[in-house]
C-alpha positions as CSV (number, residue, x, y, z in Angstrom):
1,X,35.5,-11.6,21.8
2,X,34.9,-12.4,25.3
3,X,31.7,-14.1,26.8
4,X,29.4,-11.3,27.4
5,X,30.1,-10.3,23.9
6,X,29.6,-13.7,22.4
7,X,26.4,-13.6,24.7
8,X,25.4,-10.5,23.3
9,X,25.7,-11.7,19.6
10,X,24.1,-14.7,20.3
11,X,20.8,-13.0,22.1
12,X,20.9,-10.2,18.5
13,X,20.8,-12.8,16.2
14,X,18.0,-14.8,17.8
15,X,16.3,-11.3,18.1
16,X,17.0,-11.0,14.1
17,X,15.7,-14.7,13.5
18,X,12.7,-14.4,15.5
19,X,12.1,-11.3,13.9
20,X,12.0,-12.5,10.4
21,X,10.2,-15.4,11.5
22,X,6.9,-13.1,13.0
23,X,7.1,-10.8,9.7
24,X,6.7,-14.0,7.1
25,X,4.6,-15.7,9.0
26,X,2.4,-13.1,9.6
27,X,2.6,-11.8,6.1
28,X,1.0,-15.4,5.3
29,X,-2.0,-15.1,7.4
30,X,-2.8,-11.2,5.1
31,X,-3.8,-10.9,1.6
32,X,-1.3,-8.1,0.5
33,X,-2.1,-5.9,-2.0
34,X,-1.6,-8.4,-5.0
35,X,-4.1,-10.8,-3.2
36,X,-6.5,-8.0,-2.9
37,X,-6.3,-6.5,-6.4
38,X,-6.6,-10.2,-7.7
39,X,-10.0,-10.1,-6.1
40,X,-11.1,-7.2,-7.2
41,X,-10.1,-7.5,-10.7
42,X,-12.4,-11.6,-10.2
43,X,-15.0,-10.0,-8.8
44,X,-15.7,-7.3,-11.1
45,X,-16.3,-10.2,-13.5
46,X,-19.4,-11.7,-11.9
47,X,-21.1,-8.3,-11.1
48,X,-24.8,-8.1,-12.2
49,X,-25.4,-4.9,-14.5
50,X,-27.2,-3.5,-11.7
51,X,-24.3,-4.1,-9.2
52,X,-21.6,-2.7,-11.7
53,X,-23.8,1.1,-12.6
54,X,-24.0,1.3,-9.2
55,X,-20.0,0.8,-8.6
56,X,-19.7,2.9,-11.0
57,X,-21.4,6.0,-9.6
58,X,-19.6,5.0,-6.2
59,X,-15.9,4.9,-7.8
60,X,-16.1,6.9,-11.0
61,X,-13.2,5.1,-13.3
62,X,-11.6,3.7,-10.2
63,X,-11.3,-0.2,-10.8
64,X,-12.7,-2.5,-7.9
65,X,-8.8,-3.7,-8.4
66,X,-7.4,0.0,-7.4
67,X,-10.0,0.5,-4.2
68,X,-9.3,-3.0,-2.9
69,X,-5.9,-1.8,-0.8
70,X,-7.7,1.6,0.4
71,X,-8.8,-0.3,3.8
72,X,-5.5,-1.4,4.3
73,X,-3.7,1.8,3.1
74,X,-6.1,3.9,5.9
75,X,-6.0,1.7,8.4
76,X,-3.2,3.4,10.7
77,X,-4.8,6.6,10.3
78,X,-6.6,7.8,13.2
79,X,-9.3,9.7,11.3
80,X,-10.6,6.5,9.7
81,X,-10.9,4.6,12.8
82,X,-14.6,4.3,12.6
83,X,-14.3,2.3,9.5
84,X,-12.3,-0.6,11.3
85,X,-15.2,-3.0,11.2
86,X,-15.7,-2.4,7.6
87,X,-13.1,-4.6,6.7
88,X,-14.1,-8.0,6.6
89,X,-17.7,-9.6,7.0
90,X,-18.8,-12.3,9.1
91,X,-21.7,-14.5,6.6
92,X,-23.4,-17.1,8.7
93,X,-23.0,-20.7,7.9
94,X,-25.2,-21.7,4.9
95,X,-26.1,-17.8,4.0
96,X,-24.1,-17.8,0.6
C-alpha cells in the first residue's frame, strides 16, 4: 500500500467512526419507538374516564401505545408536513 492509499484508508475509517459516532449520539437525544410506546402504554393509565371515551372514539381499538410512533413514522412524508408542529408541546414554566 503506498501513501495515498494508506491516506485514503485512514480519511474512510474516520468517515466510518464519525459516522457511527453522529448516529448513537443522536439516537440518544430521540425517544425511539420503545420510548414512545412506553409512554403511551403510562399514560393510558392515568386517563380520566372522560379523557379515555373520548380516545376511544378518536382511535377505535388502537392503543395510545400503537399511535405513539405515527408522528415519527409520517414525518418524511411530504403530505403530512402541516402536522410538523404537532409533535411536541412547549408548557410554560409552572403550567403543569
Amino acid at each position: 500500500m503506498d501513501i495515498t492509499e494508506e491516506r485514503l484508508f485512514f480519511e474512510m475509517k474516520k468517515v466510518v467512526v464519525y459516522s457511527l459516532f453522529c448516529v448513537i449520539t443522536l439516537e440518544g437525544f430521540g425517544w425511539g419507538p420503545t420510548g414512545h410506546r412506553a409512554t403511551g402504554l403510562f399514560a393510558e393509565h392515568y386517563l380520566t374516564q372522560g379523557a379515555r371515551k373520548k380516545i376511544k372514539l378518536l382511535l377505535g381499538q388502537e392503543s395510545l401505545a400503537l399511535v405513539s410512533t405515527w408522528m415519527d413514522e409520517i414525518r418524511a412524508d411530504s403530505l403530512y408536513n402541516y402536522t410538523t408542529d404537532w409533535h411536541w408541546v412547549t408548557i410554560e414554566t409552572g403550567m403543569t
